[in-house]
C-alpha positions as CSV (number, residue, x, y, z in Angstrom):
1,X,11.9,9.5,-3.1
2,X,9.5,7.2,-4.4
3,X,10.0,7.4,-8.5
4,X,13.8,7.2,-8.1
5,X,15.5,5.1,-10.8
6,X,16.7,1.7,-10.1
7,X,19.5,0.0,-13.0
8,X,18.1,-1.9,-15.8
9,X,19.8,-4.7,-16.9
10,X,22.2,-3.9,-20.1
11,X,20.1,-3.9,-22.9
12,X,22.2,-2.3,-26.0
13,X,21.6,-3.2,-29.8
14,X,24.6,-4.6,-31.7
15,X,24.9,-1.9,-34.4
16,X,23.2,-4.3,-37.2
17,X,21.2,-1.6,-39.4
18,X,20.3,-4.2,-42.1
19,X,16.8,-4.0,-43.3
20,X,14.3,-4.5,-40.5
21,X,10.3,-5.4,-41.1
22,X,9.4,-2.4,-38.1
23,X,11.5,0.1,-37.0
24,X,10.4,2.6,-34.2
25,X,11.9,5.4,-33.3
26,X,11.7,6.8,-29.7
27,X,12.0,4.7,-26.7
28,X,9.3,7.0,-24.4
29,X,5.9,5.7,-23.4
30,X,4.6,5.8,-26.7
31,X,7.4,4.1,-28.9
32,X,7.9,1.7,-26.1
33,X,4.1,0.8,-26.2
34,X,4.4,0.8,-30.0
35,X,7.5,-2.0,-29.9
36,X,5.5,-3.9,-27.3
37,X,2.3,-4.1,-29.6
38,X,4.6,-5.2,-32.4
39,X,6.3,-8.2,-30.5
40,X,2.6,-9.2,-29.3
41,X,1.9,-9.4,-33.1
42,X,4.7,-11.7,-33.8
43,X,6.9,-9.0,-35.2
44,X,10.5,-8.4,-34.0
45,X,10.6,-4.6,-34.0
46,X,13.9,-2.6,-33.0
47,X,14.0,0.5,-31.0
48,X,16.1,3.7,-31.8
49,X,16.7,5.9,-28.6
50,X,18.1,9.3,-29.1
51,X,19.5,9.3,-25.2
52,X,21.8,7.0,-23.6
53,X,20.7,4.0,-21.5
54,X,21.1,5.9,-18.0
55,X,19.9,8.9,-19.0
56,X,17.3,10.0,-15.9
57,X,14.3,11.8,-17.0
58,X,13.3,14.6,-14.5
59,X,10.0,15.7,-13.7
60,X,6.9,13.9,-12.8
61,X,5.3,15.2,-16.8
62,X,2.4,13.0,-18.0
63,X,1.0,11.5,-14.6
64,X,-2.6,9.4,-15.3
65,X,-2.7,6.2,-17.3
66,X,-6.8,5.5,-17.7
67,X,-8.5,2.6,-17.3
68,X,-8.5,2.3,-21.1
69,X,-4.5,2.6,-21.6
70,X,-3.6,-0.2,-18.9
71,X,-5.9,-2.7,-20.4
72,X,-4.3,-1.8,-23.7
73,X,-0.8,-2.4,-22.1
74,X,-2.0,-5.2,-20.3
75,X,-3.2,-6.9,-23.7
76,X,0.1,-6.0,-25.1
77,X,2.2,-7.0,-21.9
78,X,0.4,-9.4,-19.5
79,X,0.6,-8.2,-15.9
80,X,2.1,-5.2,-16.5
81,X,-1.5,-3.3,-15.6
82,X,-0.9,-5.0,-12.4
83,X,2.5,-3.6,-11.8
84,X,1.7,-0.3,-13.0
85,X,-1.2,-0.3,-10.4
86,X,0.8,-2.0,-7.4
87,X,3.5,1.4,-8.0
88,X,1.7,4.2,-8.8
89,X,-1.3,5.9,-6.9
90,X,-5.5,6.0,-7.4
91,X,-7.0,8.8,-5.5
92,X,-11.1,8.4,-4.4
93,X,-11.4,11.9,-3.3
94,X,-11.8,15.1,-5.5
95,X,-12.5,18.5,-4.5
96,X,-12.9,21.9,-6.2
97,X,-13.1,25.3,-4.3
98,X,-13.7,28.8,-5.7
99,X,-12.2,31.3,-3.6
100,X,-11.2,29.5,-0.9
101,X,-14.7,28.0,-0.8
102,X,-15.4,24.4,-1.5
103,X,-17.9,24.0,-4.0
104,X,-18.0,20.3,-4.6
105,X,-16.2,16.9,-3.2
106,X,-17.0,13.5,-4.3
107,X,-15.5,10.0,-2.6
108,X,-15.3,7.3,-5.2
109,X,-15.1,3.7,-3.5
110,X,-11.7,1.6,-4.3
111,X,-11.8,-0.9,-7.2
112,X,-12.4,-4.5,-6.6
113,X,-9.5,-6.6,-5.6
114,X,-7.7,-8.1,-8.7
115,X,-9.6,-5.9,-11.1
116,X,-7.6,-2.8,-13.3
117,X,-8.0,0.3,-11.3
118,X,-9.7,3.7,-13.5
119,X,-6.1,5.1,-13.7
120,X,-3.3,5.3,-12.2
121,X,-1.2,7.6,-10.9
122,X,2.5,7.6,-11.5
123,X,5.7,9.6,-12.9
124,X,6.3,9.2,-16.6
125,X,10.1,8.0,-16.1
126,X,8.8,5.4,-13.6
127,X,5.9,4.6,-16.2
128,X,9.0,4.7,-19.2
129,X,10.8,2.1,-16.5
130,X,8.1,-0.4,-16.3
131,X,7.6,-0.2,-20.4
132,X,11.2,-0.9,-20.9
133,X,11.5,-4.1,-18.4
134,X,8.7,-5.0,-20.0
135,X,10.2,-4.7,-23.9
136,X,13.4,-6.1,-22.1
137,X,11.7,-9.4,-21.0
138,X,9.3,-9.7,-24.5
139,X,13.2,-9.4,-26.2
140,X,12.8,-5.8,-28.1
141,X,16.1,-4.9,-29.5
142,X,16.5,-1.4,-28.2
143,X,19.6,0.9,-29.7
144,X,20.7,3.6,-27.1
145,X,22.6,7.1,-28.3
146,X,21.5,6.6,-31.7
147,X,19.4,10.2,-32.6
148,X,17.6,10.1,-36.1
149,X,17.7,13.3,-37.6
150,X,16.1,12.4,-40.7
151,X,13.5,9.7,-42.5
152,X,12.6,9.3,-46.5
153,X,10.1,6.7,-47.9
154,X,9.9,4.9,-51.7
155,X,7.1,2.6,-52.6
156,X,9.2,-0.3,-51.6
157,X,11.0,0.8,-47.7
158,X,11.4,3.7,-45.3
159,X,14.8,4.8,-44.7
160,X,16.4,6.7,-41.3
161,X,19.4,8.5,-41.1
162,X,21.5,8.7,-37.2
163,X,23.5,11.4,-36.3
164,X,26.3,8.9,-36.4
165,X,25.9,8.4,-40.0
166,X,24.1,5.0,-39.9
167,X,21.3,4.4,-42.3
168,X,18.6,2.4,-40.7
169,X,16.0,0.4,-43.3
170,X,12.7,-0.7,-42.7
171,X,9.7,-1.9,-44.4
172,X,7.6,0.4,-41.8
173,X,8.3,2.9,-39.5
174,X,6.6,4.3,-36.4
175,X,7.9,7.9,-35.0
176,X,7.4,8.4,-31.7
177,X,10.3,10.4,-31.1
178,X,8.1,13.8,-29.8
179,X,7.0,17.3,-30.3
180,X,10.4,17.9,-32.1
181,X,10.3,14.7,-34.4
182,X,12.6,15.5,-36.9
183,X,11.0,12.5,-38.7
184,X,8.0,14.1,-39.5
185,X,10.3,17.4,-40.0
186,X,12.5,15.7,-42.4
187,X,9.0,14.9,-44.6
188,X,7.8,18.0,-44.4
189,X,4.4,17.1,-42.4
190,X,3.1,20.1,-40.8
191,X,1.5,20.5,-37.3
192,X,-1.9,22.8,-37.6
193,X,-3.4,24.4,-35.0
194,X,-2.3,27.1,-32.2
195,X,-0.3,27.8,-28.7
196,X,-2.1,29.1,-25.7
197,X,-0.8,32.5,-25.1
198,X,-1.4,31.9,-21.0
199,X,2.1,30.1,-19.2
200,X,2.1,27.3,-16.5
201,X,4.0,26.8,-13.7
202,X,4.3,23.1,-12.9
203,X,6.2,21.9,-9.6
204,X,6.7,18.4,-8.1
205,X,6.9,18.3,-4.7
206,X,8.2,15.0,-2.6
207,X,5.5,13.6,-0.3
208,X,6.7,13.9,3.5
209,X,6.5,10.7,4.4
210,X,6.1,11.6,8.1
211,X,2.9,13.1,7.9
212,X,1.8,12.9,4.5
213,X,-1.4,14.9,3.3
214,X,-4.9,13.3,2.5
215,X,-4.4,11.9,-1.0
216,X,-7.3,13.9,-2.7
217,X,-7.1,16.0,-6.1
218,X,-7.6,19.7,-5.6
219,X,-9.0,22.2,-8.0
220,X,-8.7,26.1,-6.9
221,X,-10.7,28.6,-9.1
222,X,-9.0,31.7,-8.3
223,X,-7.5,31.1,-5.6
224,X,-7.9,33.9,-2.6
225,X,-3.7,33.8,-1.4
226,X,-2.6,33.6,-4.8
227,X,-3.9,36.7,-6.2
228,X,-6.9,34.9,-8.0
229,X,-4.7,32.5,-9.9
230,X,-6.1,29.0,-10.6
231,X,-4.0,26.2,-9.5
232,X,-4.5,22.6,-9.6
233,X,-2.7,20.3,-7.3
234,X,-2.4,16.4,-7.9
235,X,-1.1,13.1,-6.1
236,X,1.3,10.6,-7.8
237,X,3.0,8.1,-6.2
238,X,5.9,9.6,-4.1
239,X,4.9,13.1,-4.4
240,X,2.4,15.8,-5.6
241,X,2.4,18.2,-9.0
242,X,1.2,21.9,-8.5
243,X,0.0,23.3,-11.9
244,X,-0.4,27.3,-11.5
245,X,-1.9,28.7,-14.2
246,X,0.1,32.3,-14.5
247,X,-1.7,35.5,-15.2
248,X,-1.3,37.9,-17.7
249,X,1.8,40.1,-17.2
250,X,3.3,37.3,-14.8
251,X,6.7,36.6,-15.2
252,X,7.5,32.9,-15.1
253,X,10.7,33.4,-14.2
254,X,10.1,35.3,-11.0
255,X,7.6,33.0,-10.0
256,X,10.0,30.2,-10.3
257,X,12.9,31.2,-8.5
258,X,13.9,30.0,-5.7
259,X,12.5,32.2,-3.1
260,X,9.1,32.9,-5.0
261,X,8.2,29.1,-4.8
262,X,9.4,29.5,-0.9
263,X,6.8,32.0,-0.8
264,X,3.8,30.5,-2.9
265,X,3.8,27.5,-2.6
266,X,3.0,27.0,1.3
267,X,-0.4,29.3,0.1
268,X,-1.1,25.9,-1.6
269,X,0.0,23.0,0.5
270,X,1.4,22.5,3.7
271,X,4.4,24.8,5.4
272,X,6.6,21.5,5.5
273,X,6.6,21.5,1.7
274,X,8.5,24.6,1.4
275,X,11.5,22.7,1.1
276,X,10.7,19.5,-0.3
277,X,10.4,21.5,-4.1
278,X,12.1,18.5,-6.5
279,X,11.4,20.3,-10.0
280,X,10.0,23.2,-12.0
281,X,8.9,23.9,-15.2
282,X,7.4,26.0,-17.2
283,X,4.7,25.2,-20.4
284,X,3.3,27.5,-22.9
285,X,0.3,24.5,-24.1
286,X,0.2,23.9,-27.9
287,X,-2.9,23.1,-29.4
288,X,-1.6,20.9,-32.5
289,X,-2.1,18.1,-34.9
290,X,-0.1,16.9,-37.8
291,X,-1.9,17.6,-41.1
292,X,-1.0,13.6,-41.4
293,X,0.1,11.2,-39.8
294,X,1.7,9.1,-42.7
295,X,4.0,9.5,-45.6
296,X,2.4,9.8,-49.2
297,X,4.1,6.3,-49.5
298,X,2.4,5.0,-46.3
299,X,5.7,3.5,-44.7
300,X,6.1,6.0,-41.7
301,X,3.2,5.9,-39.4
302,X,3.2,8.9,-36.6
303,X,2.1,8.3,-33.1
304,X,2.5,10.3,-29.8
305,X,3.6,14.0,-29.6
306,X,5.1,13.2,-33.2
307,X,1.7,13.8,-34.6
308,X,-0.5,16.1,-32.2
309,X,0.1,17.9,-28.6
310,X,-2.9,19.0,-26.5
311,X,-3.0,20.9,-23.2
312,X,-3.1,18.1,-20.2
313,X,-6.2,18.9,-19.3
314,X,-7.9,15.4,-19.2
315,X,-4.7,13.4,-19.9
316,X,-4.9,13.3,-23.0
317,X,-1.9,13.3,-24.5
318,X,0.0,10.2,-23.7
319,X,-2.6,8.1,-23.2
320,X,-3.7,8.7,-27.2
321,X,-0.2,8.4,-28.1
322,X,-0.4,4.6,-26.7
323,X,-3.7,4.2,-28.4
324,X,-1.8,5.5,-31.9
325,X,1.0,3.6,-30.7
326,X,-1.1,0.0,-31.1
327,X,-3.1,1.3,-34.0
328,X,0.0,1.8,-35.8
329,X,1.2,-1.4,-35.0
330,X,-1.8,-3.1,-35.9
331,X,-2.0,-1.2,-39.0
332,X,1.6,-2.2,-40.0
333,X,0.7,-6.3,-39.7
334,X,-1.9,-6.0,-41.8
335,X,-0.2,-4.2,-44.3
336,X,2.7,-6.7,-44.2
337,X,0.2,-9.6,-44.6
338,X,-2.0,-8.3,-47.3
339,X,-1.2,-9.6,-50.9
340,X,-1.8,-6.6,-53.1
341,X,-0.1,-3.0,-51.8
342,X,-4.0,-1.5,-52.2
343,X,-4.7,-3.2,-49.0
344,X,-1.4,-2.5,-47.8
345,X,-2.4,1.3,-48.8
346,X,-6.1,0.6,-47.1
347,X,-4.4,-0.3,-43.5
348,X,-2.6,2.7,-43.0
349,X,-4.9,5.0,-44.5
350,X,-7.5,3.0,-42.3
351,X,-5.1,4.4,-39.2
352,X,-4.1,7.6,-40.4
353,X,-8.1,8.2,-40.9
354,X,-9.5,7.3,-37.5
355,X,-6.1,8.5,-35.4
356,X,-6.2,12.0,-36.7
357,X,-10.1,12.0,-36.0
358,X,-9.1,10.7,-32.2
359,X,-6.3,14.2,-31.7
360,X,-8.8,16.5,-33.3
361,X,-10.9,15.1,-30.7
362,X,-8.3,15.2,-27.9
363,X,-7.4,18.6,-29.3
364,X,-10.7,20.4,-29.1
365,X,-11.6,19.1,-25.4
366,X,-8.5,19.8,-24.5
367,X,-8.6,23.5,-25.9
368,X,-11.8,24.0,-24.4
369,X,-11.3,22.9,-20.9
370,X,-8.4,25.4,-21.3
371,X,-10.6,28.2,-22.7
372,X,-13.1,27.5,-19.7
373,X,-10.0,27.6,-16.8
374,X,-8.5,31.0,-18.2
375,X,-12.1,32.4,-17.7
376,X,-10.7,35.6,-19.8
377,X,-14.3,36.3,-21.4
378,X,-16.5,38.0,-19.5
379,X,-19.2,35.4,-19.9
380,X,-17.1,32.9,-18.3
381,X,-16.2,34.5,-15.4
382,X,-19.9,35.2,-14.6
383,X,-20.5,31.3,-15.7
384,X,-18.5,30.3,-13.0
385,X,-19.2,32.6,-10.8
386,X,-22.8,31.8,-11.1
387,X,-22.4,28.0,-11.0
388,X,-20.3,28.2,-7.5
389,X,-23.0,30.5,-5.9
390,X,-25.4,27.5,-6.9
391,X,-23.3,24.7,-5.8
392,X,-24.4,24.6,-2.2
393,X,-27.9,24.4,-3.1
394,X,-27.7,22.3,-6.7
395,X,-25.0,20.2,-6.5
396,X,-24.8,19.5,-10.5
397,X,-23.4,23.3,-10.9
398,X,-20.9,22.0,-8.5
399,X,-20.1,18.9,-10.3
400,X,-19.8,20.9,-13.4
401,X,-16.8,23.0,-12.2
402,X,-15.1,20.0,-11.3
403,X,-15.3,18.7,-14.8
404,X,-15.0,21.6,-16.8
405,X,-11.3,21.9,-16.1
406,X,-11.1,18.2,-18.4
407,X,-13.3,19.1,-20.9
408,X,-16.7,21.3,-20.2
409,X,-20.0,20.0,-20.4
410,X,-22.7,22.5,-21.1
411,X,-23.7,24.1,-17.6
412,X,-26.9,22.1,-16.1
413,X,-28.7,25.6,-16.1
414,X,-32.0,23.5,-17.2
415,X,-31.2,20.8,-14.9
416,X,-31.4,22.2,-11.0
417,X,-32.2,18.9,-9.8
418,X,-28.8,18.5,-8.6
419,X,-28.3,14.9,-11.1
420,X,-26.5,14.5,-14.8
């Protein structure tokens, strides 16, 4: 299967935990691209990884890297946008039904040779993989098996304690270590906001490479031979990710097992793919952001799932982790270089500022493309119902149910002439 996991070179720290200018913690997408943006800056940041060097990461999880995130990477680490592009997938072709009924398709033309695609497609471990070659051959000092369980900050350093007892010092820190950082646990730094009461079943699927199916994204509003469930299927590189929104009463459980996905998930793709199921999971979506994404002595900086998680609706979650990822890192040099600790103050205040602005951002588009795709007010329903009896004749109530699902404009109800 395309996404499988080919050896990485040894790369193992040496056990020195003297004090460090940058530490980061976390070696996903987001502490990787943090460690990257330090070394671009000159700074010789090191890495502490919770899991072991071989540890495989299953599932396909955060799939699209925008336009916006591989220049950043490829300002960071040039030519890895290129890479990135050359191994994952960009689909031209979108379509959304409601009820079996297609209600809007658009064909985008490719990219220009040689220029950086509008996203790509691709597994977050094969993502993760590229990162690491990448922090391998800039010389990042990553340290493997070494979970921090907690962090504590003075005016002068930031301290983190491993499980194994080591105390790691640092002039900064950046947590990237996820939605259960026990950094930002250990400081008390609480994450405000809400969970979605509706579950999601999320399933990867392994491309047949026989006869493969036409690489378009798929949007189903209620779809008619899955009891009016919405379900959303996508195309990465080496396979496809079904995302079926549950109903209330379902039991994710049931629809999980073994000879449920046998069942359902033919209704959605193919009859060959009934056997080709590589991984399930299930998600309750949070709606959360940190009420900060620094200590009070501005020496641990937050990025990533460590500070905020949204629904996926949009992609919106990793990709503004890397963005906090190379704030943070900028944010960190100029505090290092500024010759009076206001400034040094001023810098990370400057990023803690404008990156919890971005995820209350993030957080609200997400939340309402969410709100929009449960369609459990009345109003909604009718919305939607309205806009896909329209579509044939006016195709901008088309066009908005396809974007809705990442973040709903207000329906073009005073715009019939079928343009934005």
């Amino acid at each position: 299967m395309a996404g499988s996991r080919s050896p990485l070179p040894s790369q193992t720290g040496n056990g020195d935990n003297s004090r460090q200018q940058a530490l980061v913690v976390g070696a996903g997408p987001v502490g990787l691209t943090a460690a990257l943006a330090l070394r671009s800056l000159g700074m010789s940041p090191v890495v502490l990884e919770a899991d072991s060097q071989d540890t495989i990461r299953a599932g396909s999880r955060a799939l699209f890297l925008h336009r916006e995130s591989l220049r950043l990477l490829d300002r960071i680490s040039p030519g890895i946008a290129s890479d990135l592009a050359a191994h994952g997938l960009v689909w031209s072709t979108k379509r959304t039904v409601y009820r079996g009924r297609q209600v809007f398709s658009r064909t985008y033309p490719p990219s220009p040779p040689d220029t950086i695609p509008p996203f790509v497609s691709l597994r977050q471990p094969d993502t993760e993989d590229h990162l690491r070659r990448a922090c391998l051959d800039a010389g990042v000092q990553v340290i493997w098996s070494t979970a921090v369980t907690e962090a504590e900050s003075t005016a002068e350093q930031a301290t983190v304690l491993a499980a194994d007892g080591c105390r790691w010092q640092s002039e900064y820190v950046i947590a990237a270590d996820g939605a259960r950082s026990a950094v930002r646990q250990s400081l008390g730094i609480k994450m405000c906001g809400s969970r979605s009461q509706s579950v999601h079943v999320i399933v990867d699927l392994e491309e047949d490479p026989a006869q493969p199916m036409p690489v378009e994204r798929v949007f189903h509003y209620r779809h008619p031979s899955l009891d009016g469930r919405n379900v959303l299927l996508i195309p990465f590189a080496g396979g496809w990710q079904i995302d079926l929104q549950c109903k209330p009463g379902d039991d994710p459980e049931q629809l999980t097992d073994p000879s449920s996905l046998s069942d359902w998930v033919p209704k959605v793709v193919d009859d060959r793919y009934r056997d080709r199921v590589r991984w399930v999971s299930t998600y309750h979506f949070h709606h959360v952001v940190a009420e900060r994404f620094t200590d009070p002595h501005r020496r641990i900086l937050l990025a990533g799932e460590a500070a905020h998680l949204f629904a996926p609706f949009g992609a919106r979650g990793m990709n503004s982790g890397i963005a906090d990822a190379d704030a943070a890192a900028s944010a960190i040099v100029v505090a290092l270089a500024a010759t009076h600790p206001n400034r040094s103050h001023a810098a990370v205040d400057d990023f803690d500022r404008s990156r919890r602005q971005a995820a209350r951002h993030n957080e609200q588009a997400a939340s309402a493309a969410l709100s929009h795709l449960r369609g459990d007010r009345f109003g909604a329903c009718l919305l939607q119902q309205a806009a896909a009896t329209l579509a044939p004749t006016f195709t901008s109530f088309g066009a908005w149910l396809d974007e809705a699902p990442y973040g709903p404009r207000t329906p073009p109800l005073s715009n019939p002439s079928g343009k934005y």
